[in-house]
C-alpha positions as CSV (number, residue, x, y, z in Angstrom):
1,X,-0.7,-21.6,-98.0
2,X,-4.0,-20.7,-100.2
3,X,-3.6,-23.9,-101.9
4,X,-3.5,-25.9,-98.9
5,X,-6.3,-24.1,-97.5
6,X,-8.2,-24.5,-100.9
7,X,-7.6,-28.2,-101.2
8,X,-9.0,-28.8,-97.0
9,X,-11.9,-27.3,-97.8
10,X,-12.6,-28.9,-101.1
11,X,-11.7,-32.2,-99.4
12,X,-14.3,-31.2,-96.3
13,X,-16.6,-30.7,-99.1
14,X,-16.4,-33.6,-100.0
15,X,-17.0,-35.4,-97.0
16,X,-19.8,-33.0,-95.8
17,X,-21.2,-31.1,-99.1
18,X,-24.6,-30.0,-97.5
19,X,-22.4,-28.8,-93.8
20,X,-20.3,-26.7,-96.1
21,X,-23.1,-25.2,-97.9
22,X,-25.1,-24.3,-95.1
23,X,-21.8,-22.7,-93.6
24,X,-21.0,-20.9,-97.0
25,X,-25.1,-19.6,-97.0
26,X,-24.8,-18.6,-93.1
27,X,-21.6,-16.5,-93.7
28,X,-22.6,-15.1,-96.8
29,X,-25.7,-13.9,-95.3
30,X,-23.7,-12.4,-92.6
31,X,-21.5,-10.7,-94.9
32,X,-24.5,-9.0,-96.7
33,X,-25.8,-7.9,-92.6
34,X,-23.0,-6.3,-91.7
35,X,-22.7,-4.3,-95.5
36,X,-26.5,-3.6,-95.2
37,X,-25.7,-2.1,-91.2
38,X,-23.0,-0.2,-92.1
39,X,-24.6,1.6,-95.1
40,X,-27.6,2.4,-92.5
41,X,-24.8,3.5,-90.1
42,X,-23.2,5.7,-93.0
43,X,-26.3,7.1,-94.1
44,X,-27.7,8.1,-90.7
45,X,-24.4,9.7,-90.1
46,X,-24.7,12.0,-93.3
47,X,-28.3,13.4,-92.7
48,X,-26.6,13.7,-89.0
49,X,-23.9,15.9,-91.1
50,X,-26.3,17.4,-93.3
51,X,-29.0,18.5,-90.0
52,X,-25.5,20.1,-88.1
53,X,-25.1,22.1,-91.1
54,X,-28.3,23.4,-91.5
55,X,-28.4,24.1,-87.5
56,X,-25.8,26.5,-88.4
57,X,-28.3,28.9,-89.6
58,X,-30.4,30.2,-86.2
59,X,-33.4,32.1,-86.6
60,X,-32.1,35.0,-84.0
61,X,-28.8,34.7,-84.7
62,X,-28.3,38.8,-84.4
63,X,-29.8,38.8,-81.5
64,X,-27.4,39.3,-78.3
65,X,-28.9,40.4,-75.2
66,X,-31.6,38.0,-72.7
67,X,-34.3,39.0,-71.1
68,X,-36.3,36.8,-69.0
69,X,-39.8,36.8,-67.6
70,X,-42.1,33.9,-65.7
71,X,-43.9,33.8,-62.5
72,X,-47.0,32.1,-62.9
73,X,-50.2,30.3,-64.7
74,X,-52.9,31.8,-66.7
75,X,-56.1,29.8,-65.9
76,X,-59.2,32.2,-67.4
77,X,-60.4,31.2,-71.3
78,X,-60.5,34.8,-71.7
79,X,-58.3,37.6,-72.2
80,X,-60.0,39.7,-70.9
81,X,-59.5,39.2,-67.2
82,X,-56.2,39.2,-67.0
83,X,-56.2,41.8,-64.2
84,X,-58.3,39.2,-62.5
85,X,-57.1,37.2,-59.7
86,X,-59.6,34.4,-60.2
87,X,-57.9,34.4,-63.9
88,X,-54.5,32.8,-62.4
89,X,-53.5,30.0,-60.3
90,X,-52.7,31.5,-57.2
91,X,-50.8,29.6,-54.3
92,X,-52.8,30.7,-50.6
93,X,-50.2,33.7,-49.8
94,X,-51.0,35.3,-53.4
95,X,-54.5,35.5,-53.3
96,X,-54.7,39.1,-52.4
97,X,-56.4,41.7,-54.3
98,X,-53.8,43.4,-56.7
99,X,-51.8,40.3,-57.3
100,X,-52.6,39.3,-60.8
101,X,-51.5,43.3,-61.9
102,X,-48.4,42.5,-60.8
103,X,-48.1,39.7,-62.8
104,X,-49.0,42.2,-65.8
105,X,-46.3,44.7,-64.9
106,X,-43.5,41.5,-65.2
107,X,-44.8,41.1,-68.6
108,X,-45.2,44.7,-69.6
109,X,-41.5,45.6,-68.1
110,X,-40.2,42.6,-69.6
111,X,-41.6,43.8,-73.3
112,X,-40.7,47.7,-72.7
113,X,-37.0,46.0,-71.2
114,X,-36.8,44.4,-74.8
115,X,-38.2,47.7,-77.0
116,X,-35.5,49.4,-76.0
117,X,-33.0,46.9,-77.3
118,X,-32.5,46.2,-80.6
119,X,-30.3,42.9,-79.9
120,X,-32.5,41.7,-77.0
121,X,-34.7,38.2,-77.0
122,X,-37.3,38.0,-74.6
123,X,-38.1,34.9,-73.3
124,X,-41.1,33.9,-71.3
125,X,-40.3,31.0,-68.6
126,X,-42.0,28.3,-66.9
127,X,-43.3,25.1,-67.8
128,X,-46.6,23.1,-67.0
129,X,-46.5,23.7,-63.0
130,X,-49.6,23.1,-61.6
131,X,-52.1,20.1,-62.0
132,X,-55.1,22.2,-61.6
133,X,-54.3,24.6,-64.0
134,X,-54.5,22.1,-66.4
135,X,-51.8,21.9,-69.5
136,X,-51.1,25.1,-69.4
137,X,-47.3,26.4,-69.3
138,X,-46.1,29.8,-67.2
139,X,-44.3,31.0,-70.6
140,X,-47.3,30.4,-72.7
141,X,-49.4,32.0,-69.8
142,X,-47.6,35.3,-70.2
143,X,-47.1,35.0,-74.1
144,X,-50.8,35.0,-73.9
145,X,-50.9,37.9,-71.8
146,X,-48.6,40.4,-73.9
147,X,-50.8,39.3,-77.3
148,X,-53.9,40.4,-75.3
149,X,-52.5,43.2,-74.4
150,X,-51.0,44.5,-78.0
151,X,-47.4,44.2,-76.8
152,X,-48.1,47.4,-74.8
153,X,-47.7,49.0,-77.8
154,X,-44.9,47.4,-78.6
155,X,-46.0,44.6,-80.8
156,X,-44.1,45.8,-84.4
157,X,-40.8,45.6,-82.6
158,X,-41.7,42.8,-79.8
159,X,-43.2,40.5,-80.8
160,X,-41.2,38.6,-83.7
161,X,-38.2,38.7,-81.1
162,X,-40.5,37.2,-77.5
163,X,-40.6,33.0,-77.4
164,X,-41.0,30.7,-75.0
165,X,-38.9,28.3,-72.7
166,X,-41.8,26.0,-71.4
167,X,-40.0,23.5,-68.8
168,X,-38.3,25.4,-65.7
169,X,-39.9,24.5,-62.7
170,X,-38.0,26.6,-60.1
171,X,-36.5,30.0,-60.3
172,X,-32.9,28.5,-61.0
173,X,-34.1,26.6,-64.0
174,X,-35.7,29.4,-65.2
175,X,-32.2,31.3,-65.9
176,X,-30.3,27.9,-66.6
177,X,-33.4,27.0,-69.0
178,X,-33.5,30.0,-70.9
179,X,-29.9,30.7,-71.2
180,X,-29.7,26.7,-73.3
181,X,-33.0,28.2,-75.3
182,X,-31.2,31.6,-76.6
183,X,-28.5,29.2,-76.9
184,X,-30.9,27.1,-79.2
185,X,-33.0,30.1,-80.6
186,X,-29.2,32.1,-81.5
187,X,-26.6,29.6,-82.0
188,X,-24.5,31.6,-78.9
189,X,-24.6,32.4,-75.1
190,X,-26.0,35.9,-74.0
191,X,-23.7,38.3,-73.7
192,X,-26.0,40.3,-70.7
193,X,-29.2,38.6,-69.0
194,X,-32.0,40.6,-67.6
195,X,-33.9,39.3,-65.5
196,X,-37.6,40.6,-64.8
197,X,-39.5,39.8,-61.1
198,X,-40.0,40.8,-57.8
199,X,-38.0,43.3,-55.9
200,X,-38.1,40.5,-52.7
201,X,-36.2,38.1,-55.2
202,X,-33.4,40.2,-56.1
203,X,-30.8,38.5,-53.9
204,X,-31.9,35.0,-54.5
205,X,-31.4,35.6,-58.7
206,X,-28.7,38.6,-58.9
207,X,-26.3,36.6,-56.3
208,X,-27.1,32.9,-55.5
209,X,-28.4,31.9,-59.1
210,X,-26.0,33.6,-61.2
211,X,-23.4,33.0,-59.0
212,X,-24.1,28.9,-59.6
213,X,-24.2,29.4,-63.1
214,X,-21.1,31.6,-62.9
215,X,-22.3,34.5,-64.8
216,X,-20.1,37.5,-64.7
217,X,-22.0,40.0,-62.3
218,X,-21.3,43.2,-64.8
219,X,-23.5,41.6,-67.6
220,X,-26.3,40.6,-65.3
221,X,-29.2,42.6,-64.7
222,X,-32.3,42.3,-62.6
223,X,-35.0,44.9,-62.4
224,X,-38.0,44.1,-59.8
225,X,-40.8,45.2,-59.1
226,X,-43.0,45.7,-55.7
227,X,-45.4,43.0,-55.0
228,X,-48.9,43.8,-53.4
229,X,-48.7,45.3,-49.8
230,X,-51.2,42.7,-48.2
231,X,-49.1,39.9,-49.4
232,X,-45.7,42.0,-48.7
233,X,-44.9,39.9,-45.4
234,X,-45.6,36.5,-46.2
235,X,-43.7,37.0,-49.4
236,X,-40.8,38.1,-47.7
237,X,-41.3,35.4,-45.0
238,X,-41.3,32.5,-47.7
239,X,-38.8,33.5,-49.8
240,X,-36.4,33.9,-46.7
241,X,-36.9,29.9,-46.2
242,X,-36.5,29.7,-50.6
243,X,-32.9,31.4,-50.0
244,X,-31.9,29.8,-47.3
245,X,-32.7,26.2,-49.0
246,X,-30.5,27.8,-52.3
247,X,-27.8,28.4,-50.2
248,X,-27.5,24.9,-48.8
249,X,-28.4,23.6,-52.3
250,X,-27.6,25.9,-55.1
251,X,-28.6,23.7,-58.1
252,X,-31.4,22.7,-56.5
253,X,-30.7,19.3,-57.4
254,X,-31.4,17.5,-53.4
255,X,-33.9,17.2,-50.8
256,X,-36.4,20.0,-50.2
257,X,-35.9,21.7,-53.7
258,X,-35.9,18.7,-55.6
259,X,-39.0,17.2,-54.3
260,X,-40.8,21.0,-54.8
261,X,-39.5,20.5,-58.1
262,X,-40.8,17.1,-58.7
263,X,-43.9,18.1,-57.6
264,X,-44.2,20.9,-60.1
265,X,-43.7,18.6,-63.0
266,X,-47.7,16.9,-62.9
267,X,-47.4,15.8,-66.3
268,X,-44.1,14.1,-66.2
269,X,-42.6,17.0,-69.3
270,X,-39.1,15.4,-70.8
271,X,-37.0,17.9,-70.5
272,X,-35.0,18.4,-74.0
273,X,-32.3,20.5,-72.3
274,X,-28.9,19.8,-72.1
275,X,-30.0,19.7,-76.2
276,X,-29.5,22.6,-77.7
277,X,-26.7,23.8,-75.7
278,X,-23.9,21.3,-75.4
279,X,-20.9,23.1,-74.3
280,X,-22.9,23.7,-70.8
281,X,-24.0,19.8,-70.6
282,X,-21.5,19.5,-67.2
283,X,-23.6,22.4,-65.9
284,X,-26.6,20.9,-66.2
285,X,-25.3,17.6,-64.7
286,X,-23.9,19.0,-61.6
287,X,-24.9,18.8,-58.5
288,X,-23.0,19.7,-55.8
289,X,-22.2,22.5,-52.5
290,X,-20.5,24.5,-54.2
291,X,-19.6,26.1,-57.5
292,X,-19.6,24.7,-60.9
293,X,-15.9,23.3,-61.4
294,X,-16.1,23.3,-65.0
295,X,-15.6,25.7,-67.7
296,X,-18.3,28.0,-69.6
297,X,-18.9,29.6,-72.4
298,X,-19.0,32.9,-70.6
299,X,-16.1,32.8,-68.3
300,X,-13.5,32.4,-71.3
């Protein structure tokens, strides 16, 4: 048979000697493309190999416990106002005098929350929110805020272990968010979650977003704190309308609270999450009535 086949093409050769050699050149040169591809192919796949492996070693990986902090944007170039209403962007309801302390006692609970916990990471939440305020994320806002402000006193033990997660742009992202970045930041889940903000919010974070995550209640923690008593009602009167739209829409994925959310992305962020934290990717995908059908990490 290969003698057949070696005398028809030496006797099309013969017939068409230039036909044959542009054939014999064409699939010669495709031979060497697909050898050339596939030692790209191999090659990308080992330094693939070779970055899992070294992603194996996290830089918090003793660390255990999250607590979370975020609330809003810190506008002044100095440090010095913090206490300042004028110093943060400040939607109509907030601007009351004594709101921007309260912002200071999140950070300052959220840092003494974490001194007190040898495992814990404290992460600072939010993402670039508002157009006016310029580039300017939440977390980095109250990052700032805490280095101003010496850690409290706290900064030897503190400060190595507080980061930032700089895209959530609702109050459910900022739990989902977080969670995937002590994911990235300690190679696990958390085993408890604290979360720090205001007493009025308690329900909406310690029932309806943990819940849609799926979070066991024992190992979730929220500690709030009172917000300013001229801004007490309408607070209470627009997060009533912010539940209610959770309740309908827990993942905050249609309508109302997706187009708040759009709207607090100005600079069009890509969001790197479900990166980092793979095993929750179907979490982060879903959208849906009611509860996450999947299973997670922390339910096993």
């Amino acid at each position: 048979m290969l003698k057949s086949l070696a005398n028809r093409l030496h006797y099309y050769y013969k017939l068409h000697p230039f036909l044959v050699f542009i054939i014999s050149l064409s699939l010669g040169i495709t031979i060497l493309v697909v050898l050339s591809l596939y030692e790209s192919r191999y090659r990308t796949m080992n330094s693939y190999r070779k970055l899992d492996m070294s992603s194996n070693v996290y830089p918090f990986a003793k660390l255990k416990n999250l607590v979370m902090v975020g609330h809003s944007v810190y506008t002044s170039s100095s440090c010095e106002r913090v206490d300042k209403e004028d110093s943060w962007f400040l939607e109509s309801y907030q601007r009351n005098p004594g709101q921007a302390a309260t912002f200071v006692t999140h950070i300052q609970e959220g840092v003494e929350i974490t001194a007190k916990d040898d495992r814990a990471l404290l992460l600072f939440s939010g993402g670039e929110t508002r157009k006016d305020a310029g580039p300017r994320s939440e977390a980095q806002s109250y990052w700032t805020v805490a280095e101003s402000k010496g850690w409290f006193g706290n900064e030897e033990g503190v400060r190595w272990r507080a980061l930032t997660e700089e895209h959530a742009r609702d109050s459910f992202e900022n739990l989902l968010f977080s969670v995937c970045r002590f994911r990235e930041l300690t190679g696990t889940y958390p085993e408890n979650i604290t979360v720090v903000s205001y007493n009025f919010k308690k329900e909406r974070f310690s029932h309806l977003h943990r819940s849609a995550i799926g979070f066991p209640d024992s190992r979730f923690f929220y500690y709030g704190t009172p917000t300013t008593s001229t801004s007490k009602e309408a607070a209470l009167k627009g997060e009533a309308l912010v539940r209610a739209q959770f309740q309908e829409d827990p993942y905050g994925c249609r309508g109302t609270l997706r187009r708040k959310k759009l709207g607090r992305d100005p600079f069009h962020r890509s969001i790197p999450y479900p990166n980092g934290c793979p095993e929750i990717e179907g979490l982060f995908r879903y959208c849906g009535a009611g509860p996450y059908p999947g299973s997670l990490p922390w339910t096993k």
